[in-house]
C-alpha positions, 0 to 999 in steps of 0.5 A: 698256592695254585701258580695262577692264584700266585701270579694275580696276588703278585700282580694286585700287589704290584698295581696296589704298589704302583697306585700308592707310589703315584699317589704319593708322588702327585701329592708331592707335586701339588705341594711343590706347586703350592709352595713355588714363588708366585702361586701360593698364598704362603709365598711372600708375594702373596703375603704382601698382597695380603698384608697392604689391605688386610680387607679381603684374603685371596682364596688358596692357590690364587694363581698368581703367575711370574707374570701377574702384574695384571694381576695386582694393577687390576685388584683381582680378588679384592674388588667386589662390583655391586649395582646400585641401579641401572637407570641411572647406571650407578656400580658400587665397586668395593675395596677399588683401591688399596689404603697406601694408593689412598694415602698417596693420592692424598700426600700429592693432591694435599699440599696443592688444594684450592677453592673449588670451581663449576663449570658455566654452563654457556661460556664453559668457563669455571668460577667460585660458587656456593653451590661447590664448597669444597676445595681441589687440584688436578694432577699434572702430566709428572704426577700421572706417570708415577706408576701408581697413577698409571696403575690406578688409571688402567684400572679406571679403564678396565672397570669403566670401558673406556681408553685411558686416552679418554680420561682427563687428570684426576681430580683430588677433593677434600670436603670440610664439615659443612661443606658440600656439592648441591646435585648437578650432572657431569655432562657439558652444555657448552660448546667450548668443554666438548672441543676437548674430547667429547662429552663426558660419559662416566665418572669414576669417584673414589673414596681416599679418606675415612673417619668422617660423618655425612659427605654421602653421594647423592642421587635423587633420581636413583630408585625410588626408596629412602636413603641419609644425606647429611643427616637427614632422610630423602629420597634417592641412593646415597653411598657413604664415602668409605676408604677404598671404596670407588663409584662408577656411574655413567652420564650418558645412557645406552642410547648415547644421549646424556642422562638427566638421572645422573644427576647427582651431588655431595651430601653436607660434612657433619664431622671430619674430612672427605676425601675423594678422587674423581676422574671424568671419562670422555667419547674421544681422546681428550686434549 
């Protein structure tokens, strides 16, 4: 063989060699990367994520960093947003929370229900109506430094846009069958209730229990179709109350004046127990 055909083979075999070595190698890389604690979805982190819900599976390689508390406070990966209208401003957020943070609103809002109050709409004072049947507690100053409440409230305050600060204490509900809210908006008219932060601008409802027939939120003003609330057919949205499920819906519109279309209510129970949690957001800090 000519010397110069022998030095270009010896010199193609070398660059054949060297490709297959890097190759190799950076395969071997990705695959440590992917089995390194935290990044990939063989890790026990990720099977923990997994395995709470089992709604909906992280895609491969999900990065999830040594610093992923975000991460997991805020969902990512599980929560799904779906506009149900935009006048009024109606978000339907899937998988919103986890079924052990339904569970656990439930266990500390259980033993401490009550009848359910409305609020007068000129002296601010709340009384028993038949227009509310169902039955509630506010979660204390202790219950909201659990660090699941705190996690559940940031999360309100990402998705909502507006400070934690701005929020009053959830509030846990439990609608019997026949019971119900007759339409009603969330905003104030009295004096007293914005001394204490505002007017409310959105409201976050979330959905904590299951098995139950009926118990839909209503918006008779949301679109102009057809919708089921409580068994029979009017007009408007309704969203069925699903486990983990949450809706987000603002009271004031984006020219800052309250929305009369967020008029809104809860369908009548036919069968089971709803259970929901509602948190109100204020302009300012509440007090």
């Amino acid at each position: 063989m000519v010397p110069s055909m022998k030095f270009i083979f010896g010199l193609l075999s070398f660059v054949t060699v060297g490709l297959i070595i890097g190759s190799v190698s950076q395969l071997a890389l990705l695959r440590q990367l992917e089995d390194s604690p935290g990044t990939s979805t063989k890790s026990p982190r990720f099977r923990r994520l997994h395995q709470r819900d089992g709604v909906l599976q992280l895609p491969r390689g999900f990065p999830l960093w040594k610093n992923d508390k975000e991460v997991e406070t805020l969902r990512l990966g599980y929560i799904k947003p779906e506009v149900l209208s935009w006048s009024p401003r109606i978000i339907l957020l899937h998988n919103f929370l986890s079924m052990e943070e339904c569970e656990y609103l439930k266990a500390i809002g259980y033993p401490h229900l009550q009848n359910s109050h409305v609020v007068d709409s000129k002296t601010g004072k709340s009384f028993m109506s038949n227009v509310r049947t169902s039955s509630g507690m506010f979660l204390s100053s202790k219950d909201r430094k659990h660090p699941m409440v705190q996690a559940i409230e940031k999360r309100i305050s990402i998705y909502a846009q507006v400070p934690v600060e701005n929020g009053e204490a959830i509030q846990i509900l439990r609608y019997e069958k026949n019971q119900y809210y007759e339409p009603h908006n969330d905003y104030f008219f009295d004096d007293f209730n914005l001394k204490k932060g505002g007017q409310r601008i959105a409201t976050m409802l979330m959905y904590i229990g299951d098995n139950v027939e009926g118990g839909e939120t209503y918006f008779p003003a949301g679109g102009s179709g057809e919708c089921n609330c409580g068994g029979k057919i009017v007009k408007g949205i309704s969203v069925k109350p699903i486990k983990g499920n949450a809706v987000l819906f603002w009271s004031m519109g984006l020219n800052g004046k309250s929305d009369p279309k967020s008029l809104h209510g809860a369908c009548e129970v036919l069968s089971g127990k709803k259970w929901s949690a509602v948190k109100w957001m204020r302009e300012r800090a509440f007090t």
